[in-house]
C-alpha positions as CSV (number, residue, x, y, z in Angstrom):
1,X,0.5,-16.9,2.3
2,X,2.4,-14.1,1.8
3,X,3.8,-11.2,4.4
4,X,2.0,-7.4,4.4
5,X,4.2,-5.4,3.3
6,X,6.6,-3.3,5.7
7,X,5.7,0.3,4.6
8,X,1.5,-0.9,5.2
9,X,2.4,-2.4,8.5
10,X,4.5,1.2,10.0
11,X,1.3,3.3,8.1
12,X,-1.1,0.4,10.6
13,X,1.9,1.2,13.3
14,X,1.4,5.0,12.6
15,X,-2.3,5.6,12.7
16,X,-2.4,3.1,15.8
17,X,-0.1,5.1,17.7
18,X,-2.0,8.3,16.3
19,X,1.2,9.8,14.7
20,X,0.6,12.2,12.4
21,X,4.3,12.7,11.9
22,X,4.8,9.4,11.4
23,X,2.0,8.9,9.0
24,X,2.9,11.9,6.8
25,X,6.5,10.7,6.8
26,X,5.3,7.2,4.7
27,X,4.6,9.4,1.9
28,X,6.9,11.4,-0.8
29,X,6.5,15.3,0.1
30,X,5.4,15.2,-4.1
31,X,2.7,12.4,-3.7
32,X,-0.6,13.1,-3.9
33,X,-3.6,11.0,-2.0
34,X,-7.5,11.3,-2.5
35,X,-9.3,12.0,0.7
36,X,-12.5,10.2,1.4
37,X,-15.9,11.8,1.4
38,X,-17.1,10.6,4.6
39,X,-13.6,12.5,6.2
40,X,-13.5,15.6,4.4
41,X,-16.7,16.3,3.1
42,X,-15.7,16.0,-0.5
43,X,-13.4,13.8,-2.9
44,X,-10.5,15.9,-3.8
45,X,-6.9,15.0,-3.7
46,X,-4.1,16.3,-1.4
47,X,-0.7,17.1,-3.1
48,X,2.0,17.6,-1.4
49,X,3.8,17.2,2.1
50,X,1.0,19.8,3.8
51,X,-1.9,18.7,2.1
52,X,-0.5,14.5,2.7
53,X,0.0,16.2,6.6
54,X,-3.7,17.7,6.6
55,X,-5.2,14.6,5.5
56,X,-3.2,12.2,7.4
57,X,-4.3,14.3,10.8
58,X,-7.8,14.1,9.7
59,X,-7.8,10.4,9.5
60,X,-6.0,9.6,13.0
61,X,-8.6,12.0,14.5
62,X,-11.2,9.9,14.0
63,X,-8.9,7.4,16.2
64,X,-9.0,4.1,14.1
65,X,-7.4,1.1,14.4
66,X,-5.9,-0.4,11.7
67,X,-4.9,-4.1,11.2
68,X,-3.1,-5.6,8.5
69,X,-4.0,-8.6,7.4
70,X,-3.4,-10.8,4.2
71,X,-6.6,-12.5,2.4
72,X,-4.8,-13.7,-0.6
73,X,-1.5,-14.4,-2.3
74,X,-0.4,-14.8,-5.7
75,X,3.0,-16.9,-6.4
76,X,4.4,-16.6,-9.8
77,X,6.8,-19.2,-11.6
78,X,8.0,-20.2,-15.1
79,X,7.6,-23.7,-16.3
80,X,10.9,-24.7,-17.9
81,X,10.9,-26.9,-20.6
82,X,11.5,-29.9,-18.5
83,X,8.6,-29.5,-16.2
84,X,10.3,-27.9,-13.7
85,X,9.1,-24.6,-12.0
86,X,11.4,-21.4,-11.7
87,X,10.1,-18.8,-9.3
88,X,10.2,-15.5,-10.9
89,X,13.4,-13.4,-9.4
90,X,13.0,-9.6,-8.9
91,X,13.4,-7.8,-12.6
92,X,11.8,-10.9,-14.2
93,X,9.2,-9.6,-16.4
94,X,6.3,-12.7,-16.7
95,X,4.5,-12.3,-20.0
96,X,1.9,-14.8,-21.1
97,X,1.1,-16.0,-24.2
98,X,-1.8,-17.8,-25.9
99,X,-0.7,-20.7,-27.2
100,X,-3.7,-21.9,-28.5
């Protein structure tokens, strides 16, 4: 089974601690993130470093505790001629074919 990733474990890290600054900082100041209707009273999507701050502080004030935990990994490899298996390297592209 496979690791969480790093930038998911400081958001956990982040809202844990209930730092906003921290939390606001995971994100580009051009991303955009849709708030939850249960939080904000509507779904609309906050753009930007101030709205990504706004939402951010209205999710830590509702104080929650976030774990990370992996349910499920997927390993990818190529089957070589031979049998073998060769993991797929980073800028491997897998593309499957029917070979029916």
């Amino acid at each position: 089974m496979g690791a969480p990733s790093p930038e998911l474990c400081n958001l956990a890290r982040a809202f844990n601690a209930q730092d906003v600054d921290a939390a606001t900082a995971m994100y580009h100041p051009d991303a955009s993130i849709v708030e939850v209707d249960k939080v904000h009273g509507s779904s609309t999507v906050a753009r930007g470093a101030d709205g990504i701050r706004k939402t951010m502080a209205a999710y830590i004030g509702l104080k929650p505790h976030m774990d990370v935990v992996t349910h499920h990994t997927t390993v990818a490899a190529l089957k070589r001629d031979n049998g073998n298996l060769a993991p797929l390297r980073p800028g491997m592209v897998l593309v499957i074919k029917d070979v029916r």
